[in-house]
TIDRENZA-533103 format. One line per 4 residues: number of its first residue (from 1); their letters; for each residue y, z, x of C-alpha. Coordinates in pm, 1 decimal, m for minus. Each point is the difference from the previous one (the first is absolute). Example, Ala and Ser with C-alpha at 12.3 -4.5 7.8 and 13.67 -1.06 7.14 Angstrom:
<sites>
1) as) m450.0/780.0/1230.0 ~ 344.0/m66.0/137.0
</sites>
This chain:
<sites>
1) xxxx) 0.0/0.0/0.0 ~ 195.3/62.4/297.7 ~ m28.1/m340.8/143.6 ~ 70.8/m165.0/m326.2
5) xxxx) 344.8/209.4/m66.7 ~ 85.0/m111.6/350.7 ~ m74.8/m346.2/m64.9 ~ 222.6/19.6/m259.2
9) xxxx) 284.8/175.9/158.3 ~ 20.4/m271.3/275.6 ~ 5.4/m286.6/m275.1 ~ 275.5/166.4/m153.5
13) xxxx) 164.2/55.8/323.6 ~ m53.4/m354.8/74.6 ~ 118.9/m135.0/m306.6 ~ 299.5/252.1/14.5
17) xxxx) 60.3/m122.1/352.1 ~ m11.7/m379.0/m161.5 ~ 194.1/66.0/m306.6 ~ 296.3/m224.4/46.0
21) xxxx) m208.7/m273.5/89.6 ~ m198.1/112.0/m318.7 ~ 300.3/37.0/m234.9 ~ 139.2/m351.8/142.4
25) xxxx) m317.7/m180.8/m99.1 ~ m7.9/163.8/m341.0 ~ 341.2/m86.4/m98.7 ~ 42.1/m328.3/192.8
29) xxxx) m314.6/m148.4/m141.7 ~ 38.6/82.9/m328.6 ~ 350.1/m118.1/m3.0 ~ m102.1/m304.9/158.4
33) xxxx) m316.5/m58.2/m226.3 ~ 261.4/74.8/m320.9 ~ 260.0/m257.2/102.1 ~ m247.0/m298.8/68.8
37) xxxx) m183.6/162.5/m413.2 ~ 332.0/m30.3/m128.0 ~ 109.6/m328.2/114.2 ~ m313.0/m178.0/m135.4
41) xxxx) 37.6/m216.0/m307.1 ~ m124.5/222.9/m320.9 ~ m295.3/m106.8/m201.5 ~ m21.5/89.6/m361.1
45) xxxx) m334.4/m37.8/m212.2 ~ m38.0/m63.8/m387.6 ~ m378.9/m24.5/m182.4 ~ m69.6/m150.6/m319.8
49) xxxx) m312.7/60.2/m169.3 ~ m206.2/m236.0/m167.3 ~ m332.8/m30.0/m264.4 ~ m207.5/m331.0/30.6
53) xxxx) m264.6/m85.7/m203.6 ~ m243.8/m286.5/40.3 ~ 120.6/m349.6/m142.8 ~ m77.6/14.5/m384.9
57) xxxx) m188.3/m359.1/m9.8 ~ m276.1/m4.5/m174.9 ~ m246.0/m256.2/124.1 ~ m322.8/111.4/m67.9
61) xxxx) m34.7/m330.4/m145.0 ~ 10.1/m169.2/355.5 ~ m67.3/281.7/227.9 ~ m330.3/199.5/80.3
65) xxxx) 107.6/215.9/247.3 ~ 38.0/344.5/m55.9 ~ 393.0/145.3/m69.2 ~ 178.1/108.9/294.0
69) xxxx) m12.4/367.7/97.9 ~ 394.6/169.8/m75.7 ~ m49.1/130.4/353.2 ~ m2.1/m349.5/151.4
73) xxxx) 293.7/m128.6/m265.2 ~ 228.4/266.1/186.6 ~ m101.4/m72.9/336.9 ~ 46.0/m356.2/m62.9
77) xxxx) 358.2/2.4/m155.8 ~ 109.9/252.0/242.6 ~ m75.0/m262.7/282.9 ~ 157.1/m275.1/m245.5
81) xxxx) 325.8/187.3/m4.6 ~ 54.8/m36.0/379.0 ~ m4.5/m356.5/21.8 ~ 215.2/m265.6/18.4
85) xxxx) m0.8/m150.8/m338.3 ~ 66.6/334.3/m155.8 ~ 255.0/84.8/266.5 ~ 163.9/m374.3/m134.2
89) xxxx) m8.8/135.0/m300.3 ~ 184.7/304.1/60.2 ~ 280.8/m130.1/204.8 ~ 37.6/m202.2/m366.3
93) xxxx) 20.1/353.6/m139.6 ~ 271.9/45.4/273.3 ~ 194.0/m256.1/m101.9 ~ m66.2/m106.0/419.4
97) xxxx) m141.4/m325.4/110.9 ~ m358.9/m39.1/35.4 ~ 25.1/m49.3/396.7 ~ 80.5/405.1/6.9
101) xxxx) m418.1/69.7/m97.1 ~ m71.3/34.7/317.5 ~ 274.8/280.6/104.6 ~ m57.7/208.8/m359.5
105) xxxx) m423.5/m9.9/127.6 ~ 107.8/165.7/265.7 ~ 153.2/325.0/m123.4 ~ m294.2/19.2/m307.3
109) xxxx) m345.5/149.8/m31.4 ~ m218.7/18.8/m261.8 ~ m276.3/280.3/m91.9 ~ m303.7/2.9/m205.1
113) xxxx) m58.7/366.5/m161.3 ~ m323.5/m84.4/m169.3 ~ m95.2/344.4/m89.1 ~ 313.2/66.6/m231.4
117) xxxx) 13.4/m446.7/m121.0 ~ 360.1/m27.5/177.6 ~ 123.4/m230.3/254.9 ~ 283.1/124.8/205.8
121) xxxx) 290.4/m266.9/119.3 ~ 229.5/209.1/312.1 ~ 297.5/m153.9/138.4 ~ 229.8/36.1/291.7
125) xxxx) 336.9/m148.1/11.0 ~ 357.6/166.5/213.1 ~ 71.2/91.7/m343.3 ~ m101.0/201.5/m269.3
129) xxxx) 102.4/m238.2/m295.4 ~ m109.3/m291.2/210.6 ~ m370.1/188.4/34.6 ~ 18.4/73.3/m376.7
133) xxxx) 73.2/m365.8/m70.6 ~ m247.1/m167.0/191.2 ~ m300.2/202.5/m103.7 ~ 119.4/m57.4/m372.8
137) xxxx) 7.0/m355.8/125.5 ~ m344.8/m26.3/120.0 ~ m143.4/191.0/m293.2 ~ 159.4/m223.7/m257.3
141) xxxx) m110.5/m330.6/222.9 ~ m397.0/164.3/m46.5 ~ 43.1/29.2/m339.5 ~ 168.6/m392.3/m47.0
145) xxxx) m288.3/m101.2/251.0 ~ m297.6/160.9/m190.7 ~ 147.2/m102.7/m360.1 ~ 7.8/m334.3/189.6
149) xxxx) m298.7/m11.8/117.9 ~ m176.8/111.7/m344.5 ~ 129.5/m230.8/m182.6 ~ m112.1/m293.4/237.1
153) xxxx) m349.9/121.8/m2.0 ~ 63.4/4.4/m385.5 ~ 143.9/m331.2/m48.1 ~ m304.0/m112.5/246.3
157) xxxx) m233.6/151.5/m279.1 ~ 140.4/m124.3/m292.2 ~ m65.8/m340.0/118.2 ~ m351.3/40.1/114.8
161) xxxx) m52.3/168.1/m385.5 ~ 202.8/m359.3/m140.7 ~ m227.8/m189.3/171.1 ~ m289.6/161.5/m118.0
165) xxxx) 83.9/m0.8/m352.5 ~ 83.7/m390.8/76.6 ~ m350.5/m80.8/78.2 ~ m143.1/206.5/m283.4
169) xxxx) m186.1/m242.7/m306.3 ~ 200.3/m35.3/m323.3 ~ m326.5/201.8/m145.7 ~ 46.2/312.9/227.4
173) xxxx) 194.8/178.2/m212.5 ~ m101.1/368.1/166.2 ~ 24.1/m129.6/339.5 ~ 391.5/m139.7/m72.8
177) xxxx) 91.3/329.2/m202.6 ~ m101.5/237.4/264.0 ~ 172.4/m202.3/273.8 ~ 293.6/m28.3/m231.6
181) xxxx) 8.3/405.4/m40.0 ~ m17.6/m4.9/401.8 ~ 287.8/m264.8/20.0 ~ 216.1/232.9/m241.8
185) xxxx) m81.2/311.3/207.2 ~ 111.2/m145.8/329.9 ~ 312.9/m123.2/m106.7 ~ 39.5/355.6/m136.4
189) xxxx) m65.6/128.0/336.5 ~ 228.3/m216.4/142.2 ~ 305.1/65.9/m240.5 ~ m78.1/376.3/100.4
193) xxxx) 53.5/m29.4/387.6 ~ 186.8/220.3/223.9 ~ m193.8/327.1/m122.9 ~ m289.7/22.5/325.9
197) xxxx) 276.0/104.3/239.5 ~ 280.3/217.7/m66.2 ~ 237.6/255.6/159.0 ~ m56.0/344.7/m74.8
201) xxxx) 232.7/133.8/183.2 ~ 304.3/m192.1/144.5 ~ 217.1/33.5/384.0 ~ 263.3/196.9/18.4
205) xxxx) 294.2/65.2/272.9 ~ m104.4/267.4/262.0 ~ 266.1/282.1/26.7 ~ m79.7/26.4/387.8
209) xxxx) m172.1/m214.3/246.1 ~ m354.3/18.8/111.7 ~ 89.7/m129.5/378.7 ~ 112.0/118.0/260.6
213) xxxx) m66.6/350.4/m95.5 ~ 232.5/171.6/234.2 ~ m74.0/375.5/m75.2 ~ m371.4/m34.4/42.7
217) xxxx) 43.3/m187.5/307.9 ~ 233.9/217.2/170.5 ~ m228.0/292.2/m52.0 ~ m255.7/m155.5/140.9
221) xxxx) 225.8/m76.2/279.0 ~ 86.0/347.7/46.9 ~ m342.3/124.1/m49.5 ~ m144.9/m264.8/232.7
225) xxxx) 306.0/71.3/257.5 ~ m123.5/371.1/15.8 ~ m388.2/m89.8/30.3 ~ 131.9/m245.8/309.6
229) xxxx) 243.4/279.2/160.9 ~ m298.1/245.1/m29.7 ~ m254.7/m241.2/154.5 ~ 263.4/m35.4/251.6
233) xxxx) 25.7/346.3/105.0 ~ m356.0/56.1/0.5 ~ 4.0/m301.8/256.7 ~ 276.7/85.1/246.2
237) xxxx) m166.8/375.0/m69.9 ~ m328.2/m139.4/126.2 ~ 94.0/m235.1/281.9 ~ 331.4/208.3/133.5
241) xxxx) m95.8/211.6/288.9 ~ 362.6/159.9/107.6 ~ m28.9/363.6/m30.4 ~ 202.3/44.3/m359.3
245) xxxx) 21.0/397.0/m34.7 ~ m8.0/293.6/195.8 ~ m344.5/148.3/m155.0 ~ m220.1/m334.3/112.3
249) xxxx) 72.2/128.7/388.2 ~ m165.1/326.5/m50.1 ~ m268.6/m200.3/m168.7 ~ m22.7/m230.5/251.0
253) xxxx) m42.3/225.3/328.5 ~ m112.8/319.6/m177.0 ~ 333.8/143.7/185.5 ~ 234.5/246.3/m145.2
257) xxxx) 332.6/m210.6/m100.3 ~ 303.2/247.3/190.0 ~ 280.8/m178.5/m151.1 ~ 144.4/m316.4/m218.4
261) xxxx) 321.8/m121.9/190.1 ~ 283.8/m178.4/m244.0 ~ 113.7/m331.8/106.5 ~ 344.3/142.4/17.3
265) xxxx) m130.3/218.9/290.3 ~ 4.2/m338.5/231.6 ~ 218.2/3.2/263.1 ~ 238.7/250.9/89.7
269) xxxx) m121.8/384.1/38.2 ~ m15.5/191.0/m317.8 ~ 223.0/252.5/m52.3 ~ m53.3/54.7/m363.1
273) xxxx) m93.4/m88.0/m321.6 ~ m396.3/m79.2/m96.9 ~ m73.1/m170.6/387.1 ~ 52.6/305.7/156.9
277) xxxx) m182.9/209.2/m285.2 ~ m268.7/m251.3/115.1 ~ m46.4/70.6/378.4 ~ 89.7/360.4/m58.8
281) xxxx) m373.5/m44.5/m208.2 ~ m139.7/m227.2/287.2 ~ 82.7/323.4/243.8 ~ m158.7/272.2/m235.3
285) xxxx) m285.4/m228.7/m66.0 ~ m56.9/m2.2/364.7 ~ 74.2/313.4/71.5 ~ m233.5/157.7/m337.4
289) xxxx) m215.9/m232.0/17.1 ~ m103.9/76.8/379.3 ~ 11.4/354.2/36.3 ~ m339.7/60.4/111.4
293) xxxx) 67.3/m313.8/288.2 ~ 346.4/11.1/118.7 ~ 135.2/m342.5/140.4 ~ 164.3/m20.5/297.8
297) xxxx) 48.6/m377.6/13.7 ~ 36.4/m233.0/m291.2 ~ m21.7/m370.8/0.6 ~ 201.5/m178.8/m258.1
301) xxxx) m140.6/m364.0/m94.9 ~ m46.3/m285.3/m290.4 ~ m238.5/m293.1/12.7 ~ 278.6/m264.2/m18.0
305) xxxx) 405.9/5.6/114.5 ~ 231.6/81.6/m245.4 ~ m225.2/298.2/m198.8 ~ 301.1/237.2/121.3
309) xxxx) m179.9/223.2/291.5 ~ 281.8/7.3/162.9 ~ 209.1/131.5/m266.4 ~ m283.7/268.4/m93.1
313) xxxx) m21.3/93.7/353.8 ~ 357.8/56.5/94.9 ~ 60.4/236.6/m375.4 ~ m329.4/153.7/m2.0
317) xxxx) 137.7/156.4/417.0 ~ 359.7/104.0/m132.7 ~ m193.3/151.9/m321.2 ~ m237.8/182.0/236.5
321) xxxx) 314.1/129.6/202.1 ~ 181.9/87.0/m320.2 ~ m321.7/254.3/m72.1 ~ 51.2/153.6/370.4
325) xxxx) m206.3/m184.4/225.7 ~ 64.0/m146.4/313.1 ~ m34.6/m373.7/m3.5 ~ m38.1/m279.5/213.1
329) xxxx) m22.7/m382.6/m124.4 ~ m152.7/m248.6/225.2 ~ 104.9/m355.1/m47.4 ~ m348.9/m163.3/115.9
333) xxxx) 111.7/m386.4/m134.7 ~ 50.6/m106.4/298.3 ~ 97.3/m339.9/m173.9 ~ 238.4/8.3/m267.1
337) xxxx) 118.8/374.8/49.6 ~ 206.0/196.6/m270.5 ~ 22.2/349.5/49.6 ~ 309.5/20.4/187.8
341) xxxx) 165.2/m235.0/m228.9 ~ m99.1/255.6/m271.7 ~ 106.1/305.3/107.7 ~ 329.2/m239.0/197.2
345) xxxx) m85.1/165.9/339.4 ~ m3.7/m150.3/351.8 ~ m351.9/m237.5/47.1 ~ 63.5/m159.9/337.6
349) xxxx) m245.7/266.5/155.0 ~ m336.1/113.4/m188.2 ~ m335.1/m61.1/m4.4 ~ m33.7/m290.4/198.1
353) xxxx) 198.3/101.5/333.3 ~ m192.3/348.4/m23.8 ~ m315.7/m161.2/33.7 ~ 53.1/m219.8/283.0
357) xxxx) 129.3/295.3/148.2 ~ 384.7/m142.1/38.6 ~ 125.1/322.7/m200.7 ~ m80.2/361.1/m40.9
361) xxxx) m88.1/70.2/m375.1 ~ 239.7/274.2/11.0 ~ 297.0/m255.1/44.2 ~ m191.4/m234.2/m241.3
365) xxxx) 10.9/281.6/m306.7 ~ 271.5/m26.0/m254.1 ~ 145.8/247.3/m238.9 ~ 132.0/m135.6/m306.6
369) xxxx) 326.8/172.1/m133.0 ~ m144.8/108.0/m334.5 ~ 65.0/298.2/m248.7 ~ m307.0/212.5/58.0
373) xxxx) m24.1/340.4/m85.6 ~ m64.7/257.4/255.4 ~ m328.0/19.1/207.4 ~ m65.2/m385.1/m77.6
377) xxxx) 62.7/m270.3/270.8 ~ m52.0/m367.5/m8.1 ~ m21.1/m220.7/322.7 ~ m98.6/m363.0/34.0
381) xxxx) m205.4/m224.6/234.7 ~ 148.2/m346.0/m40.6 ~ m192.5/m303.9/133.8 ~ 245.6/m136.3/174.3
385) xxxx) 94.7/m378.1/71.6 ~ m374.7/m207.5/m73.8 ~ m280.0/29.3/256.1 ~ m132.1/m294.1/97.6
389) xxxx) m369.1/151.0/m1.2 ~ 37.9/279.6/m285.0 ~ m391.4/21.7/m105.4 ~ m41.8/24.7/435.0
393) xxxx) 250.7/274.3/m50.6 ~ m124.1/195.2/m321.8 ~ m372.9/m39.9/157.0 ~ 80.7/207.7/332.5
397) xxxx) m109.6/316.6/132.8 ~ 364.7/38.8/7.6 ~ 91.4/m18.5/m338.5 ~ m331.8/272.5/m124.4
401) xxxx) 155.1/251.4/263.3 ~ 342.8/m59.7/m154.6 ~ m90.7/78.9/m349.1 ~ m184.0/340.4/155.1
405) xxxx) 353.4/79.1/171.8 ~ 161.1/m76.8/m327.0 ~ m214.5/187.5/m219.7 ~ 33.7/313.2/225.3
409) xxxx) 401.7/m26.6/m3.5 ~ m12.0/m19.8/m370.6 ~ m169.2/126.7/m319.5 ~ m36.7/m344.6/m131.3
413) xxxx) 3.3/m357.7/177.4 ~ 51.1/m311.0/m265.8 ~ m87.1/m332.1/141.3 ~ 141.9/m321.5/m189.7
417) xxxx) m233.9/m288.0/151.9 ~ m6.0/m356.4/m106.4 ~ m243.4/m131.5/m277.3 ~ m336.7/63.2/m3.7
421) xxxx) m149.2/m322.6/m70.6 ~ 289.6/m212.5/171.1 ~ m19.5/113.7/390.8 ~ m280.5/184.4/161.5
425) xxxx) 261.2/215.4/192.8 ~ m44.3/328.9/m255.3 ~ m378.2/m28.6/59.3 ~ 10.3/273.7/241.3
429) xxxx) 205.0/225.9/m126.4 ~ m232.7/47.2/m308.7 ~ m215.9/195.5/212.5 ~ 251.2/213.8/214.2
433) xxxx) 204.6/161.6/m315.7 ~ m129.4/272.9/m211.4 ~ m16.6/m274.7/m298.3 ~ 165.6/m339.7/m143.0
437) xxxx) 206.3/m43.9/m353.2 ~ m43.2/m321.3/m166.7 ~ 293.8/m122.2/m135.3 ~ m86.3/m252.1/m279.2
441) xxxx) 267.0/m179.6/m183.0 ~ m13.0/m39.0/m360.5 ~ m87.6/m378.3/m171.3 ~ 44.9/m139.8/384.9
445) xxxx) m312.6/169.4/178.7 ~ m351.0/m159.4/m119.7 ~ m296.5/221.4/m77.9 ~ m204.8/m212.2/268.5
449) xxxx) 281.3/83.8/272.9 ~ m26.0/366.6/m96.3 ~ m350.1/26.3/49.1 ~ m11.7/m202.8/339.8
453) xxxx) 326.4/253.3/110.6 ~ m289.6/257.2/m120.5 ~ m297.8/m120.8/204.4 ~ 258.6/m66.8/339.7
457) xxxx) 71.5/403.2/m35.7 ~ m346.6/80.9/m33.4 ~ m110.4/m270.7/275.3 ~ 211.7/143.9/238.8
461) xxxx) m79.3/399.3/m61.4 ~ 321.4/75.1/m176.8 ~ 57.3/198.6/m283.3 ~ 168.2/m105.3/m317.0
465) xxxx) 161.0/327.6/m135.6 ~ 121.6/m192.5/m294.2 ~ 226.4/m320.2/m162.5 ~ 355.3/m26.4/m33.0
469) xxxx) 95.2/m228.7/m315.8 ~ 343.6/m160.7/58.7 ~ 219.4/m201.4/m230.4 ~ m50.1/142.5/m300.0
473) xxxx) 196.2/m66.7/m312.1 ~ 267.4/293.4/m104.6 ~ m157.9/12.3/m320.7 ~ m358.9/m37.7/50.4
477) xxxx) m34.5/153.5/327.8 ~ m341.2/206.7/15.3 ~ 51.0/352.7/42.9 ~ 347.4/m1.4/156.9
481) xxxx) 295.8/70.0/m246.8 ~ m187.8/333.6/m136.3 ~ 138.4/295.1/124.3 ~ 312.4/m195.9/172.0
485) xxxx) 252.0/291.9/m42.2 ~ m218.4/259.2/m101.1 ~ 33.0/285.1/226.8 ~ 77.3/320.6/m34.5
489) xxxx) 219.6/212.5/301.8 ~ m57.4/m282.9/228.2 ~ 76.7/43.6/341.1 ~ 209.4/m220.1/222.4
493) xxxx) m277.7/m193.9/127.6 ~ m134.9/m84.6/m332.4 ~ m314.5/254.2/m15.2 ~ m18.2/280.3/m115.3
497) xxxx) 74.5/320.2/281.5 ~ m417.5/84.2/m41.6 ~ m75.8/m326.4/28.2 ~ 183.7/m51.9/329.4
501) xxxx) m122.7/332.8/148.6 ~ m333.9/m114.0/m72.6 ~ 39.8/m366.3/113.6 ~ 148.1/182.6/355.1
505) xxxx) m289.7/207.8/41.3 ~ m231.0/m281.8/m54.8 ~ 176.4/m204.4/236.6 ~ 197.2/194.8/339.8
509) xxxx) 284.9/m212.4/136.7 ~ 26.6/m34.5/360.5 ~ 361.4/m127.9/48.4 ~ 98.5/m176.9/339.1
513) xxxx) 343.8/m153.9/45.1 ~ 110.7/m325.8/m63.5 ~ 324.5/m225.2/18.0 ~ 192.6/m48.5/m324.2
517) x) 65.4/m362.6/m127.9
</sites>
């Protein structure tokens, strides 16, 4: 039940996350598929209905076969009415020339209800009078065509029934008195005419059109727009593999997630608002979450560039010196460095120089002027102008016995290295630091780069203390937000006075001097 109410959570996230592209479709389609309805030529339909009977000839005289079934006599005239002598006939009706047949076929059918004796005549025409006219047309054409018709068989008759009595003997006198009552019955029959088809019920004008039904076919629109969107979703659900919320990463890697970073927190150090609240979690998720292993070292990563490991790594070391600690930040990308840009110190001596042995590290260590409260100390590493052999350089004997010397000066040594995935250079600082944070940026990072970032930790005998979700929406941020301003008798450096006594006994600094920015 579990996995089904998650399943459903992330298709509503998805189709949350989709929405404008979801409302967009379900208002421009419709729209569109109303316009193109509305703009078609309108139909309107008219029916007459009509009774036939069989042709009332008698000519049992001249005729052995047995009478035709009623059935048949309806499916018979029903296919008479849609021809082209009866179509003649009803452009006559019309008062239109006879040449127009073929046009009024096209907009009439005829049906045979043989179960209730009725033949149904349906019309279409752009208008509703126009519709009631022609199927009144047509109906009054079958019922000139079949009086026609009868009285040509009769006529036929009464001359066969002449002859006969022509060729009878002057002595016959029954023979020539029964055909005589025949004669007079057939010309009775044929005086009578017009009575084996009639309309019951005649065509009137439609009030509303039958085509194009434009309600019906917009909700259909609508209804099929939705269906589509949904299918969509499930789709882009199924084949996208960028990490879309916070709570797929600690599904993922089976890691504790420390903190969701805002997208607002980019850039410049936080001094405020929810991207502070956010490292100032990273730092007590670190620091809670680790009592019973206390880090030393930490190595600050992300699969690809851009994730924002930088930015996590130079906040989470002023948020750790804001709770009391002594902190140093290493600047290990020895290619594209940022950490002195960050914190706008000095960076034309750091890391680099220190390892080739062209500066002391004590000359090499910055201090930041920032507004720390007492007993907590910040100093920086930078890299340094670009080595020209950086993995070399981060791969030395050197650079292990430098993070020793660093963690010793310090309670707490942050290393921001380049991308996991992208340069080899942070390989070997996996092993050498107490543990790595993965910083994973939110619907940029793919689930398959995550788990490779995952196996490279584990490959090289690191550990992964936990993830780091970065640019995370204001509103639908995972976990950060809640609790943003709640405190009660804070102290200066944003935890609580127990807290910090705890978090100092936990971790002793060890200062050691270094030169201001």
């Amino acid at each position: 039940m579990t996995g089904e109410t998650g399943d459903i959570r992330a298709y509503l996230t998805a189709m949350w996350r989709w929405r404008f592209a979801i409302l967009a479709f379900v208002i421009v389609i419709p729209a569109a598929v109303y316009a193109y309805v509305s703009s078609q030529p309108k139909e309107y339909e008219a029916s007459v209905l009509m009774q036939v009977q069989p042709l009332a000839v008698d000519t049992s005289l001249f005729n052995t076969e047995a009478p035709v079934p009623q059935a048949q006599t309806l499916r018979s005239a029903a296919r008479l009415i849609t021809t082209t002598g009866v179509a003649q006939a009803a452009a006559e009706e019309l008062g239109e020339p006879r040449s127009s047949a073929r046009s009024l076929l096209s907009g009439v059918t005829a049906t045979a209800n043989v179960d209730a004796d009725f033949i149904t005549i349906l019309a279409n025409a752009s208008s509703a009078q126009r519709a009631a006219d022609v199927a009144n047309a047509f109906a009054a054409a079958v019922v000139t065509t079949r009086r026609s018709q009868a009285v040509e068989r009769l006529n036929s008759t009464i001359g066969k029934v002449s002859e006969q009595v022509d060729k009878l003997s002057k002595d016959d006198d029954d023979g020539r008195k029964q055909l005589s009552e025949q004669l007079q019955r057939l010309r009775a029959l044929r005086a009578a005419q017009g009575n084996n088809a009639r309309i019951v019920e005649p065509a009137v004008a439609a009030s509303s059109p039958v085509a194009p039904k434009v309600t019906r076919t917009v909700v259909l629109a609508v209804i099929v727009t939705l269906l589509l969107a949904f299918g969509a979703v499930v789709l882009a659900q199924g084949i996208d593999r960028r990490i879309r919320d916070p709570q797929e990463l600690e599904e993922l890697t089976g890691r504790s997630l420390l903190s969701t970073v805002p997208h607002t927190a980019f850039g410049e150090v936080q001094t405020g608002g929810p991207g502070e609240e956010a490292f100032q979690r990273l730092r007590a998720s670190l620091t809670y979450f680790n009592v019973d292993r206390p880090l030393s070292s930490v190595l600050i990563s992300s699969p690809m560039q851009g994730d924002g490991k930088t930015t996590v790594a130079t906040n989470l070391a002023r948020a750790m010196a804001r709770s009391g600690k002594d902190v140093i930040i290493v600047d290990a990308d020895l290619r594209r460095p940022r950490v002195a840009s960050r914190f706008h110190v000095p960076g034309g001596v750091g890391l680099g120089a220190v390892l080739v042995g062209e500066a002391a590290l004590e000359d090499a260590l910055v201090e930041p002027e920032l507004d720390l409260p007492e007993g907590g100390r910040m100093r920086a590493l930078p890299a340094g102008p670009p080595a020209p052999n950086p993995s070399e350089l981060l791969a030395s004997e050197r650079m292990k016995t430098l993070l020793g010397q660093l963690s010793g000066m310090s309670d707490l040594v942050i290393v921001d290295s380049t991308p996991l995935l992208t340069v080899s250079d942070p390989l070997p600082l996996v092993k050498a630091v107490s543990g790595v944070v993965a910083v994973i940026r939110l619907n940029a990072t793919t689930k398959e780069a995550v788990r490779r970032f995952e196996r490279v930790v584990d490959d090289a005998d690191g550990l992964l203390l936990g993830v780091v979700a970065t640019g995370a929406s204001m509103t639908g941020g995972y976990g950060y937000g809640y609790g943003y301003g709640y405190r009660s008798d804070p102290s200066p450096n944003g935890d609580s006075p127990e807290a910090g006594s705890k978090a100092k006994r936990l971790l002793g600094r060890r200062p050691l001097g270094g030169r201001k920015a």
